[in-house]
N, C-alpha and C positions, 0 to 999 in steps of 0.2 A: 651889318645889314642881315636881315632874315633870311637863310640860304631858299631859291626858288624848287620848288617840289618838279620832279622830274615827270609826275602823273597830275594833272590838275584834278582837285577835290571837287566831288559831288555837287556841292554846294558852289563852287569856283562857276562848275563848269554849267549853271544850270540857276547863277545868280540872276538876285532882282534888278532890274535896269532901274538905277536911281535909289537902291536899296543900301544896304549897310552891310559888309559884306561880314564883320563878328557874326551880325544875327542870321545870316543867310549856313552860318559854318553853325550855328549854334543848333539853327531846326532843324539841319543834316543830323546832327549828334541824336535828337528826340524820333526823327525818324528811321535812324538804324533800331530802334525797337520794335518786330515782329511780332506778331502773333504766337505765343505760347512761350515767347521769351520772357525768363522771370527776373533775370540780372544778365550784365552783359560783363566783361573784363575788359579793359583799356583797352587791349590787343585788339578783341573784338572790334570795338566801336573805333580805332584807326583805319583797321581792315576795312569795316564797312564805308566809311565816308570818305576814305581814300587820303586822311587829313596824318599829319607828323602828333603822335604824341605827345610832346610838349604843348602843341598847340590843343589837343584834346583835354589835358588834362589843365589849361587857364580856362577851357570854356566848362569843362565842369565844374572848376571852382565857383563862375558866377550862375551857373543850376542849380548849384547844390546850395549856394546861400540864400535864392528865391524859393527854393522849398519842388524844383523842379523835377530834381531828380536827388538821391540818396545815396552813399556809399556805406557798402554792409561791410562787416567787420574781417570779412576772408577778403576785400579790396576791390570789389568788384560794383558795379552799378545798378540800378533799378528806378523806376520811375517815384519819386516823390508824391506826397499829398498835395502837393499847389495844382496836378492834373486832377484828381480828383474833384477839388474845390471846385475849375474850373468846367469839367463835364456836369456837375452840377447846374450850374450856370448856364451851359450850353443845354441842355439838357431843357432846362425848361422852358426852353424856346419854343419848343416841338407841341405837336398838337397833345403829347401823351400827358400832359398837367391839365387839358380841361376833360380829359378821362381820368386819372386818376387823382386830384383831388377830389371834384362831386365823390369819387365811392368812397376817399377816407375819410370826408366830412360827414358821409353817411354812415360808416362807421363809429364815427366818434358822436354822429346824434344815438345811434340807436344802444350803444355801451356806457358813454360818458368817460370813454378811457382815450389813450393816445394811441394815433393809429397811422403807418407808416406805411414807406414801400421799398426795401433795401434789394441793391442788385448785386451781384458780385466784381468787384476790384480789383482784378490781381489776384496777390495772396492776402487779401480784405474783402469785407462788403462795404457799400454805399448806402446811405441814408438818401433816396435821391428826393423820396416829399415825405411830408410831416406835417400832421394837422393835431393842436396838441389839445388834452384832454381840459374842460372849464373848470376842472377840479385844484385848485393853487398846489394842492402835494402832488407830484408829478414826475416824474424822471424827464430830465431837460437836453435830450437827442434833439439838434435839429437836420433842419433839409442841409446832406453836403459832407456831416460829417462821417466819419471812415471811422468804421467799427472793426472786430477781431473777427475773423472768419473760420473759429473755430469753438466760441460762446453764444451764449444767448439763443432763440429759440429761430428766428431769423436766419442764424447761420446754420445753425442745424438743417431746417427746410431748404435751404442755400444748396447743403453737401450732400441730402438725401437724396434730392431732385436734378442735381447738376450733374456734372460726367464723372462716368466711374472713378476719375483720379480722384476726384475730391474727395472722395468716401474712405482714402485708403486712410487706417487707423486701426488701434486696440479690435480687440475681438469684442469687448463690450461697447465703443463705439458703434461698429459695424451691424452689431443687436440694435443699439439702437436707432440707426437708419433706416435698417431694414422695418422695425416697428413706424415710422415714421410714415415712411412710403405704402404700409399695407392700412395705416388710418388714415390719412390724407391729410395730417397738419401734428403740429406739434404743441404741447403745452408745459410748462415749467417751470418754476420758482427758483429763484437765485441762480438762475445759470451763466448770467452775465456780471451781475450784481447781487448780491444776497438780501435787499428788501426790495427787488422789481420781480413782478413774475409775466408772463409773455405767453400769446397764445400767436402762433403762424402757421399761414398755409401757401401753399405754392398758388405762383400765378400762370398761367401758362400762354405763350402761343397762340398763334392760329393753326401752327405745324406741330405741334405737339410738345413743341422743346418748352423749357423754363426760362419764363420772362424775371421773374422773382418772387420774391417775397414779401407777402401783406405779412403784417404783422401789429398788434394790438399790445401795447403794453398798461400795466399799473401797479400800484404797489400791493406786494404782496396780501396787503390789510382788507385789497377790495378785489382779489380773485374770487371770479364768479367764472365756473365750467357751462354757465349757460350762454356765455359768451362766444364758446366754440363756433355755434352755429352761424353767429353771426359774421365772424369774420370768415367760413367756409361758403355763405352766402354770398358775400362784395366777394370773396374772392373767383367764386361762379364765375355770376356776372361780369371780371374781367377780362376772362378766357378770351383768345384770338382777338385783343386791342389792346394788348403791350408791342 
């Protein structure tokens, strides 16, 4: 028999009446992740949910098989993409999909290109809407998917405009933030891909901070710089209603 835990666990002690008590020790484990936590170590997440090891380490087995959570290669934890998928999901519950679709659908009337809105993820961004260009050649990002947060033109606007940590890099990184931030969007061919090129700008706040990133893409063949304005326009207009 299972020996009884001399401190009752978080989840024990603060179970669902009528609940499942695996799943109740399982959302302790998701919930010992804080804010600015980037991975966590076994220790840690015993420590925090007051649970025996053994038993942390069956329930990350079936987290990590759902795609919940990840184990990085130094042994330690981090959230998975099945949260991502699922903020997505949640996400567009919210009234912020009948704001920003209309402006990328207005984007993509007034370009004819694909035009997006990625937020930052972690040590990723989020693809969180997507409205895709009428053109069949097309680079095929949708809403949800989890991109590199240190490519593409998106993540650039991401690191330029997001907290000093994000920015740290190369000295020619660093140039190139700084140039980023003093024209107010970014434009580039192959930075993700070598036949997509991407025009973005930040979105901001009602408070000033960085809501995300518009972003316009299409292939290389049909970069047009007269594009710039358009997407620094919808991006205006989204100021204080992210």
């Amino acid at each position: 028999m299972p020996r009884k835990a001399q401190t009752e666990s978080i989840a024990d002690a603060d179970a669902a009446p009528g609940g499942a008590a695996a799943v109740d020790r399982a959302l302790s484990l998701l919930a010992a992740f804080r804010q600015g936590d980037k991975s966590l170590t076994l220790s840690t997440l015993a420590e925090r949910t007051l649970l025996y090891k053994s038993t942390v380490l069956r329930l990350l087995a079936s987290l990590e098989h759902g795609g919940i959570v990840q184990r990085l290669e130094d042994g330690r934890y981090t959230l998975g993409p099945e949260i991502a998928r699922l903020h997505a999901v949640y996400a567009s519950s919210f009234s912020l999909d009948r704001v920003m679709l209309p402006a990328l659908r207005e984007l993509v009337s007034l370009t004819e290109e694909s035009a997006a809105y990625h937020v930052r993820q972690g040590n990723a961004r989020l693809c969180l809407y997507r409205v895709d260009s009428p053109h069949p050649v097309r680079d095929h990002i949708k809403a949800g998917d989890v991109l590199p947060a240190d490519r593409g033109t998106g993540a650039r606007v991401l690191n330029a405009f997001g907290a000093p940590a994000l920015r740290a890099g190369t000295e020619a990184e660093q140039t190139l933030y700084n140039r980023i931030r003093h024209q107010g969007y970014h434009a580039a061919t192959g930075d993700r891909l070598a036949e997509v090129a991407g025009i973005s700008a930040p979105v901001f706040k009602a408070d000033g901070t960085l809501g995300g990133a518009l972003t316009l893409t299409m292939p290389k063949s049909r970069y047009d710089e007269k594009h710039i304005q358009a997407v620094l326009a919808v991006a205006s207009g989204l100021k204080g209603r992210v």
